[in-house]
N, C-alpha and C positions, 0 to 999 in steps of 0.2 A: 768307725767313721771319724775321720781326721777335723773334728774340730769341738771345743771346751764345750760343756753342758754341767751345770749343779742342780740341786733339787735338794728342799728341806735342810736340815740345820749342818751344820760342819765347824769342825774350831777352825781357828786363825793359821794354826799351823798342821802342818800333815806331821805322821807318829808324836804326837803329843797327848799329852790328856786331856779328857773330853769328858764332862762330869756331868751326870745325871743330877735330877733336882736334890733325890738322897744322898749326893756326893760322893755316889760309887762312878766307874768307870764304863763307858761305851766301850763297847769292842771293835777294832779297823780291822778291816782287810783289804786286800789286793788283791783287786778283778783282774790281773793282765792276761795278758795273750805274746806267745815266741818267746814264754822266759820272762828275763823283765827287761824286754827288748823292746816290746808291741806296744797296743794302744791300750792302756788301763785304767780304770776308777779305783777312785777309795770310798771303801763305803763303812760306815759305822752301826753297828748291831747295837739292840739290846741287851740279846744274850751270847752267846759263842756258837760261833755259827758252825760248829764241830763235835756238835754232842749228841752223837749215833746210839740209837739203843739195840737195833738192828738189821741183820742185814740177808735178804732170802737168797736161795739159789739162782743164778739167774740165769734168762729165757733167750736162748739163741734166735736172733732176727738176722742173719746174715743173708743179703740178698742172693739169691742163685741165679747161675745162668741154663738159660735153656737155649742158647745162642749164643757161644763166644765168638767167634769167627765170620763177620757178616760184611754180606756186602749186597745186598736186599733191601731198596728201598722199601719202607715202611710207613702206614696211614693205621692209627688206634684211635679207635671210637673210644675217646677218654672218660665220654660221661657213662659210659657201661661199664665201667668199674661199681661194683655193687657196692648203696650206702652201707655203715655199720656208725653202729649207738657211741663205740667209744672210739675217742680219738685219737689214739698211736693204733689199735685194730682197723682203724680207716686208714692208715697209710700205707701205699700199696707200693712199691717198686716198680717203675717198667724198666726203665734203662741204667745201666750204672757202669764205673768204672774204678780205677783207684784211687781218681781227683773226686769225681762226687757221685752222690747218687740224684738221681729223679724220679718222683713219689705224685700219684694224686691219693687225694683225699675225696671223702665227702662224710664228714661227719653227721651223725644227727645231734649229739647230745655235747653238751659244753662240758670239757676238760675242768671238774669241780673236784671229784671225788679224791684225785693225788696230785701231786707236783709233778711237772717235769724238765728236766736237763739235759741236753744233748748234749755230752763232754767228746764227741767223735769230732764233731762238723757246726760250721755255721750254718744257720735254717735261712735260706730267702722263699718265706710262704706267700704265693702268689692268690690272691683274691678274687676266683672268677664269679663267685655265687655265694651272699650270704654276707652278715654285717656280726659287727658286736664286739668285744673287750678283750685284749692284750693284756692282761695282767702278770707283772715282773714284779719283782725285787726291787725295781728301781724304777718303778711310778707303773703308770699305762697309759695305754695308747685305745683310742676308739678307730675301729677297723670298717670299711665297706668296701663295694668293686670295684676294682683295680687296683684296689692298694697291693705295694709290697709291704710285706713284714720282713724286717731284715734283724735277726735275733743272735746275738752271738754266743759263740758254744761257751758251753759253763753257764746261761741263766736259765735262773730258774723260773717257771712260768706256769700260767693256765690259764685258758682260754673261754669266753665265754661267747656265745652266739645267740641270736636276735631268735631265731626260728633251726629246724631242723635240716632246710632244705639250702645245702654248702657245699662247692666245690674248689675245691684247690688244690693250686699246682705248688708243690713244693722241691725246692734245690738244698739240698746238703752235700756244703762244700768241706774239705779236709784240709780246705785253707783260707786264710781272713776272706771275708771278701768285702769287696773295696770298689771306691767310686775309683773309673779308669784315669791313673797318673795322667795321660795327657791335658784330662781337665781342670788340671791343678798347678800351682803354682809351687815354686818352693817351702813355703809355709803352709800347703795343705789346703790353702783356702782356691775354692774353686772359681777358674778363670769366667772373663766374659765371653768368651765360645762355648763354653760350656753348654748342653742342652736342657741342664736345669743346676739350681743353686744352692746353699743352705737354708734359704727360706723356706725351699720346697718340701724341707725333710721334717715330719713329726718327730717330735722326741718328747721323752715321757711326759708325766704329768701327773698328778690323783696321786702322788706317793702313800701305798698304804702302809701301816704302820701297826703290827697287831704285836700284844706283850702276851703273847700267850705262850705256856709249857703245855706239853703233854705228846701225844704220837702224832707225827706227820711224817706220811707217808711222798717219798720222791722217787719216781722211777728215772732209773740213770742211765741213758743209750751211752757204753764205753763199749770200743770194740770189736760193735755189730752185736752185742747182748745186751738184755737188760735186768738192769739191777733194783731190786725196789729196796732202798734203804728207809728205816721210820730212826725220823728226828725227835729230840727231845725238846726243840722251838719251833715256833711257827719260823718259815723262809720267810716270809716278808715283814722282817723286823727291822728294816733299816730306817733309822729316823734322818737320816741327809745323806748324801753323795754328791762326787765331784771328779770329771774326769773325761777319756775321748770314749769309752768303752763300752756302749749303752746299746737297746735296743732301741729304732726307729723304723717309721713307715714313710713308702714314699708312693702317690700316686700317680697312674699311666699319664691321666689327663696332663702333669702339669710338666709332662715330656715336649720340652719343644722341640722339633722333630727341624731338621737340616736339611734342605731340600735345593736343587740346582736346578742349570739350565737342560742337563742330559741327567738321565737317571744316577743316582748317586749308591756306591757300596753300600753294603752293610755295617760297615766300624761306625757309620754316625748313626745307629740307634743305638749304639753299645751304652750300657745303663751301670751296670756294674762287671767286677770280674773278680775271679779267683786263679791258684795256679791250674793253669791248663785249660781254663775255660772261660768263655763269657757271655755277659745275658743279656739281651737286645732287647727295646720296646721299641716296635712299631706302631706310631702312634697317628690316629689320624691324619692326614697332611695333605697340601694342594701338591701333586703330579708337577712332573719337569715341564717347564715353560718354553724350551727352542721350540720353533715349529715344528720342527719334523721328528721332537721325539718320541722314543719310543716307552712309556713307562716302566709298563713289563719286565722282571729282571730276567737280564740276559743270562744266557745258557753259563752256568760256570760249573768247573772241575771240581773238585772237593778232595784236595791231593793230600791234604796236610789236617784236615778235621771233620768230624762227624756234624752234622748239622740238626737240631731238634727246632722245631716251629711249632709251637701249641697255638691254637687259632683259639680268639677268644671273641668277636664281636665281630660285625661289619660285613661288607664284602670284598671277598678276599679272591683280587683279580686273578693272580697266578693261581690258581685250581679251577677246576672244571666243577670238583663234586666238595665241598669242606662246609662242614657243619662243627658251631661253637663247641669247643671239649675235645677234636681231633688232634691229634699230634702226629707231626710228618716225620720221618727220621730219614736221611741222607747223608748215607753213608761215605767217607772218605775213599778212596779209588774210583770214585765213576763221576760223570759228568751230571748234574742236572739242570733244570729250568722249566717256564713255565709248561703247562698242558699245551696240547693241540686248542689253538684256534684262542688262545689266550694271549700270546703276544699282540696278532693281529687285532684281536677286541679292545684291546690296551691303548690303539692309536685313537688322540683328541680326547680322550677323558683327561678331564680339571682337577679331580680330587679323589681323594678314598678314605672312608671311616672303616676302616681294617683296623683293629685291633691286637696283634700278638703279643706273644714272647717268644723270642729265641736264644737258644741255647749252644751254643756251638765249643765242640772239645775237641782237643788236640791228643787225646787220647782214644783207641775203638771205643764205642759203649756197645756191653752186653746185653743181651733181650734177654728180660723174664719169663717166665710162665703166662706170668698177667699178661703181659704184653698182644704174646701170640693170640691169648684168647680173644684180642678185644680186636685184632688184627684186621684188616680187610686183605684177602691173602691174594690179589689180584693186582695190587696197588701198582708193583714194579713194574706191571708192563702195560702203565695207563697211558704211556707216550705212544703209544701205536697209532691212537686214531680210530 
């Protein structure tokens, strides 16, 4: 995220000496991202944050396809993804490509027992059900519905939840992902059109700070495998940082949502993006104001990307049949839009507390296993009437 944040202590100057109360030395590194091209912190360690004592085999999680070649509109009942206790075994794949993948969750149990790292992808984990603690390397974050977690690949983390009963939509992108340049300025700082600001965005806090030796275990997704490597310090021994490179949350509500006199595109819910893709919140909002509009979105083509809408609250005009947890997929080459009899109901309504996210790729995504199972296999040909 393009803009300065520090936390806990740091010298005067970056690669200089940084002395402990016994007059030994901190340790720095360099969080960046594209080389040392990208956005990066420096963070300063107790101990060396390089001292592996070992390293296991590791567990192929590469997502498979049971559908390459699709053109099948698509409705997954996403809360029937069955829970599970631990939390990388909760994340499921439905849809994926070779820009990102997309995962639900439902964990029961907080991510205590290891560390974890995505070094593949940045994580945007979506908050549909269930609260509780981001814990990084570089402070935490307290989480609830609707938040996003926007976490960048290389931190390391673990996660804690209020109760067992959790669902979330997760994006792993294979590139930065970013507030959309057009709501930025040259210097990064986001404009007044914008549909939210930097005040909107959490960023760490609670820097924890442990001086401890011994095994700690870090499961590392490089790949599409994972690797459990045990450290010889604890990961969160950083006593200050300083930098653009951090994990942040941002929530649905504080989307101010763009709205006209006739129904307006999709690009003004566009929330964030990566290459090849971008993620939309629609967010509560008053309906187009001409008299004679029509709210409902119109019929459109889908020539150039795949379309994903995970419904998460409200009522949600264009569907006939969507319950919280479904996910729509709409496919590139065919035209879609709303159900039968959904346009017409759409006329003289004021407002809508709809709630989603959308996801839209410029690459096919592939359907999983999961996918299918959770399928409603009737879905493509619910424009009949």
């Amino acid at each position: 995220m393009p803009f300065y944040h520090t936390l806990g202590k740091i010298p005067h100057k970056r690669h200089t000496t940084f002395k402990k109360p016994d007059g030994s030395l901190h340790y720095e590194q360099l969080f960046g991202t594209e080389g040392f091209s990208g956005m990066s912190s420096l963070l300063y360690h107790l101990h060396r944050p390089t001292m592996i004592k070992s390293i296991s085999n590791p567990v192929d999680d590469t997502p498979v396809a049971a559908v390459s070649k699709n053109i099948t509109s698509q409705m997954l009942r996403g809360w029937d993804v069955p829970p599970a206790d631990d939390f990388l075994a909760s994340r499921k794949v439905v849809l994926f490509n070779n820009d990102l993948n997309i995962a639900l969750a439902s964990p029961r149990q907080s991510l205590t027992d290891y560390f974890y790292k995505n070094a593949d992808a940045d994580e945007v984990i979506f908050v549909h059900k269930g609260s509780g603690l981001l814990r990084t390397m570089l402070g935490n974050i307290h989480f609830g519905y609707g938040d996003y977690l926007v976490i960048p690949r290389g931190m390391i983390y673990q996660i804690s939840f209020d109760d067992q009963d959790n669902r979330l939509l997760i994006t792993e992108s294979f590139s930065p992902v970013v507030t959309p340049k057009r709501y930025r300025n040259n210097f990064g700082q986001m404009l007044e059109h914008a549909p939210f600001c930097e005040r909107d965005l959490r960023r760490p806090t609670e820097l924890e700070t442990h001086d401890e030796k011994g095994e700690f275990t870090i499961k590392i997704r490089k790949e599409n495998h994972i690797h459990s490597v045990v450290y010889a310090s604890h990961p969160f021994d950083v006593v200050g940082w300083d930098g653009y490179n951090f994990p942040y949350a941002f929530n649905a509500k504080d989307f101010e949502p763009i709205t006209g006199r006739v129904h307006q595109p999709p690009p003004v819910h566009q929330t964030f993006e990566g290459h090849n893709f971008v993620i939309c919140t629609f967010a509560p909002r008053l309906y187009d104001y001409h008299p004679e509009a029509i709210p409902a979105p119109y019929n459109h083509s889908n020539i150039d990307s795949d379309e994903v809408l995970y419904y998460v609250d409200g009522d949600f005009m264009s569907r006939n049949h969507v319950e919280k947890g479904y996910i729509s997929l709409h496919p590139a080459g065919i035209p879609h839009g709303p159900h039968p009899g959904a346009y017409e109901r759409s006329v003289g309504q004021k407002e809508t507390a709809e709630l989603a996210v959308m996801i839209d790729t410029f690459k096919p995504l592939r359907i999983t296993q999961t996918a299918l199972d959770i399928a409603d296999e009737s879905y493509w040909k619910s424009w009949l009437g």
